[in-house]
N, CA, C and O of each residue as an XYZ file, in Angstrom:
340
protein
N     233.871     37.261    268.138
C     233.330     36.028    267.592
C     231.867     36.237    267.170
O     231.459     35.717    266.132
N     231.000     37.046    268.012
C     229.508     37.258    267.632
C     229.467     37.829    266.483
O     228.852     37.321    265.545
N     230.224     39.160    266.373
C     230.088     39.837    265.198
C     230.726     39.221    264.047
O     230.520     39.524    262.872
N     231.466     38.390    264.454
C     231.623     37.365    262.695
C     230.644     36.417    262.216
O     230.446     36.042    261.061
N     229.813     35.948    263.746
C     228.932     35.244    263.001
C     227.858     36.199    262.101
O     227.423     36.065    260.957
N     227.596     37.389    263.314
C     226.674     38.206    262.401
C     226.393     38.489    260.835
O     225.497     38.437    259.993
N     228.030     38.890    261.040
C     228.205     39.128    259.305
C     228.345     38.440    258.228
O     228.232     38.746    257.042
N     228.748     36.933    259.053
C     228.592     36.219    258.149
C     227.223     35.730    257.567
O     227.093     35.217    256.456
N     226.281     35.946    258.417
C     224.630     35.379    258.091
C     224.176     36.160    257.483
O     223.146     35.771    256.931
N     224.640     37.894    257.135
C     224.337     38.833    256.758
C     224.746     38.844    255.385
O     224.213     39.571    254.547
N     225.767     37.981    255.118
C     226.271     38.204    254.111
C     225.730     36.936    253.088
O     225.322     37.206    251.958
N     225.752     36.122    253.382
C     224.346     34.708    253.018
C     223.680     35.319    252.817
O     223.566     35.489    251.603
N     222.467     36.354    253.910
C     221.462     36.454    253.131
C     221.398     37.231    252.300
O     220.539     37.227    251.418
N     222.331     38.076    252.430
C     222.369     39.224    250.638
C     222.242     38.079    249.529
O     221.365     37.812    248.707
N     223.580     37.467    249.871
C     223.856     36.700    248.593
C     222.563     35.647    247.922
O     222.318     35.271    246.776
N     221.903     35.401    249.273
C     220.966     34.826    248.768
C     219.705     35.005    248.238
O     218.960     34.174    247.720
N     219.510     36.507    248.481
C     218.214     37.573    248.161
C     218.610     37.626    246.716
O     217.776     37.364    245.849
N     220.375     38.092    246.285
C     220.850     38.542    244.667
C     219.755     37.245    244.240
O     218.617     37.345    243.780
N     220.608     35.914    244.598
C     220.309     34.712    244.141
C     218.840     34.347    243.833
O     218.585     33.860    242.731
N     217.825     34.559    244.768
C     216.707     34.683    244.542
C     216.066     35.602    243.440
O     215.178     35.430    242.604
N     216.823     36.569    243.759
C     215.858     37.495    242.374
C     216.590     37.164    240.989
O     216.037     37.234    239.892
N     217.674     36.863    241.169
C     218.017     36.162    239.345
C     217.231     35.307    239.007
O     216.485     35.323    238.029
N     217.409     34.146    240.158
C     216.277     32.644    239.592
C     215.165     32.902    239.367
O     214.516     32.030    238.791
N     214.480     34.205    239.724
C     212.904     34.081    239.736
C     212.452     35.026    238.186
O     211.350     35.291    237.707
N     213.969     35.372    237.692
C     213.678     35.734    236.383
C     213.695     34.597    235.176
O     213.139     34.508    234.081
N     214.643     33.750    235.958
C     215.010     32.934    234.876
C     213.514     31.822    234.932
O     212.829     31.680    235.945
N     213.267     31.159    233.659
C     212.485     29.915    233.692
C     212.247     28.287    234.147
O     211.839     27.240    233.644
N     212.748     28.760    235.361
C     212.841     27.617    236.295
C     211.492     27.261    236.889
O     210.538     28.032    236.786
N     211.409     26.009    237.557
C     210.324     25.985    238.560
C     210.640     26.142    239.794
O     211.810     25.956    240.127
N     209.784     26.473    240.628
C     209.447     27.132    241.966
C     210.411     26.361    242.788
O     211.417     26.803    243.344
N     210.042     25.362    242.786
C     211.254     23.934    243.748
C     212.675     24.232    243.314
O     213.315     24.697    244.257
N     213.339     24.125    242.265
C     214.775     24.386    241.778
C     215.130     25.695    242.094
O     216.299     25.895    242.422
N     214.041     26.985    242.045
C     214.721     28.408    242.342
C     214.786     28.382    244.351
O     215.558     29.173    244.893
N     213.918     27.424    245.231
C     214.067     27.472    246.448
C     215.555     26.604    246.601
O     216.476     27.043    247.291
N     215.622     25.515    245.970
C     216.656     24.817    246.460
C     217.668     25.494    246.048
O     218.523     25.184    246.878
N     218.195     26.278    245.258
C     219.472     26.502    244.542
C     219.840     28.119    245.484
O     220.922     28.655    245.726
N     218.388     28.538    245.841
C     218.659     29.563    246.636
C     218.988     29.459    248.167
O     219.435     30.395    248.830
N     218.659     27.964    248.736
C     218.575     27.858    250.353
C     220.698     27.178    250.111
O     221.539     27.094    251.006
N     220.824     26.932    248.997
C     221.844     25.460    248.914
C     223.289     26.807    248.577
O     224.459     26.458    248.739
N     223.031     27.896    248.234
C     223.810     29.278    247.978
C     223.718     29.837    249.147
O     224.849     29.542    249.533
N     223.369     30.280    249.817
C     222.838     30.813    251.138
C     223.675     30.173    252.113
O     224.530     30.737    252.797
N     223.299     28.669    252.134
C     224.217     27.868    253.281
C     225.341     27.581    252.726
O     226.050     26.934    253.497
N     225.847     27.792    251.660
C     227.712     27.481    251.085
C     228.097     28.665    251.467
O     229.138     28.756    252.117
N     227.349     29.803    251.151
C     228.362     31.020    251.494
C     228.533     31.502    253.053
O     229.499     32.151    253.454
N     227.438     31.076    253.858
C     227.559     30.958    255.147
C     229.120     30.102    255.707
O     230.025     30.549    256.412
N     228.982     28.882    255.137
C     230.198     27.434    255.867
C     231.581     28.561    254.962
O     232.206     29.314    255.709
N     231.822     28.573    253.937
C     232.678     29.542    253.240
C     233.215     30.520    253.933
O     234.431     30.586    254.118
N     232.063     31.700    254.561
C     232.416     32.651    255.284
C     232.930     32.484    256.433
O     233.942     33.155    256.634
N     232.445     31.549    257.601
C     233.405     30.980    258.483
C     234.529     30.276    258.499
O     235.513     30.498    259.204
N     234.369     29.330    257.632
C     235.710     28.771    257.330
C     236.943     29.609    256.906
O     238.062     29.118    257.053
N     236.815     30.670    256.462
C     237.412     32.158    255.938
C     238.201     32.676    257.403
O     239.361     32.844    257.779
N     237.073     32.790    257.864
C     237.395     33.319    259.561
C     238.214     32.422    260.521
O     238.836     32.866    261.486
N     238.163     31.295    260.214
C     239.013     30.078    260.734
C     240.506     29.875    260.513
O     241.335     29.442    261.313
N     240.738     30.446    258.748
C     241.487     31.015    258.498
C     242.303     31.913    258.661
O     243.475     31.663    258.942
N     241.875     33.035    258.528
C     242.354     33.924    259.061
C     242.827     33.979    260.640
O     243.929     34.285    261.096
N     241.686     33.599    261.284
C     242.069     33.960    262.939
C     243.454     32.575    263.288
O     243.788     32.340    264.449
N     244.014     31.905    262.230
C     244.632     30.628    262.340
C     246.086     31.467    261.725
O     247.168     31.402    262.309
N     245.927     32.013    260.827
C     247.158     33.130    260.245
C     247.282     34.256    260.832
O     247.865     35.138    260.201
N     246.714     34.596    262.365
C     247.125     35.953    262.816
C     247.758     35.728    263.706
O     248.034     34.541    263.877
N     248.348     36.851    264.800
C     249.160     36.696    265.503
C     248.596     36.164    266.940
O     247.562     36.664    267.380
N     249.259     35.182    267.642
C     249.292     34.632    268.548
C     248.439     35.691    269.732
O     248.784     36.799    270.143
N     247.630     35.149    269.958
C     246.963     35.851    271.844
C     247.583     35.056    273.185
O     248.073     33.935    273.321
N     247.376     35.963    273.943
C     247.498     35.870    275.390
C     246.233     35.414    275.802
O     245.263     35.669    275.089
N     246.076     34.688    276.993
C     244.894     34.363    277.831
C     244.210     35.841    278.287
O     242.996     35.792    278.486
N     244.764     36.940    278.442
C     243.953     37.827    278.574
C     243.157     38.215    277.417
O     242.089     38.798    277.608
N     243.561     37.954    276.234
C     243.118     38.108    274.851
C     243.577     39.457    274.326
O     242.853     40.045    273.523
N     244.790     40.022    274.742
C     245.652     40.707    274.207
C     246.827     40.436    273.577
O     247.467     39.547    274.139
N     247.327     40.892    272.613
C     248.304     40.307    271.741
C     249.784     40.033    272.603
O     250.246     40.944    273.291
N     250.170     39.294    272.547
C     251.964     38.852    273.041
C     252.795     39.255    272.255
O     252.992     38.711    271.168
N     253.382     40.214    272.647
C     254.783     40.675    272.044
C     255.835     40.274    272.529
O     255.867     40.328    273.759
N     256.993     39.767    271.876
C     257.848     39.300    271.715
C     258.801     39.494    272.891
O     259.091     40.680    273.049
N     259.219     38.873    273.532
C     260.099     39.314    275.003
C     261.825     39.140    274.618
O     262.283     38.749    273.544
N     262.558     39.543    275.793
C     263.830     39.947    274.865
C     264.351     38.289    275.131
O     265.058     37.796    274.252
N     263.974     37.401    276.413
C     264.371     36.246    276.963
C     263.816     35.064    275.877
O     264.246     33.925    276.064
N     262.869     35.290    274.739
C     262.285     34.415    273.896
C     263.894     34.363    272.784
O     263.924     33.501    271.906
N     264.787     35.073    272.901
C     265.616     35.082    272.386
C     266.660     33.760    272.606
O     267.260     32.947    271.903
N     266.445     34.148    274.349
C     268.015     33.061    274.594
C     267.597     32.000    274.485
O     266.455     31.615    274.736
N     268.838     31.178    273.942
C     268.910     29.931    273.946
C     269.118     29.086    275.479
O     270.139     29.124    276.166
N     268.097     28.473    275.730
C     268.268     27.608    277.751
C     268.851     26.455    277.324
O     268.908     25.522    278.125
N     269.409     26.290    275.954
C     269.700     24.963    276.014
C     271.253     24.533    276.109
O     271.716     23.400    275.967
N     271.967     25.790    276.400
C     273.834     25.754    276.680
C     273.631     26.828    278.099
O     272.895     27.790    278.318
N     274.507     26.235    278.763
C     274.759     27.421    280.374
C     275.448     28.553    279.973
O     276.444     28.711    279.267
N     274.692     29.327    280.584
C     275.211     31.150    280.263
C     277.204     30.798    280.494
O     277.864     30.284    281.397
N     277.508     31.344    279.288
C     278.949     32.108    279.598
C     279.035     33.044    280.026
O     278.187     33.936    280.008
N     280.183     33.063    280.559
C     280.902     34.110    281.188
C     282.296     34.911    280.820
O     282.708     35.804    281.560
């Protein structure tokens, strides 16, 4: 969990350094190149987690030990008719 946040803040601030040095070519003023750069920065941050929310929501099921659960042969039977014989 730490290291996703890591990377995700890591990855904001790249995006937001690119972002900064485009705007500061273009002919903007000082206020519009901070806001458009702080307002890119924090979308790709909420983006990047929400990503991770995702994903960790589409992977496979954990155990309380936080090791994966594999499939048991008894997840098979049906408990809802009495064993034949």
């Amino acid at each position: 969990m730490r290291g996703a946040v890591v990377r995700n803040c890591v990855v904001a601030g790249v995006n937001g350094a690119i972002t900064l040095t485009l705007l500061l070519i273009a002919p903007l003023g000082l206020a519009a190149v901070i806001t458009n750069t702080a307002l890119i920065t924090a979308s790709t941050l909420v983006v990047g987690i929400a990503a991770d929310g995702v994903v960790r929501w589409l992977g496979p099921a954990r155990s309380p030990s936080g090791r994966f659960s594999a499939p048991s042969a008894l997840d098979s039977v049906d408990r809802s008719r009495p064993p034949s014989n």
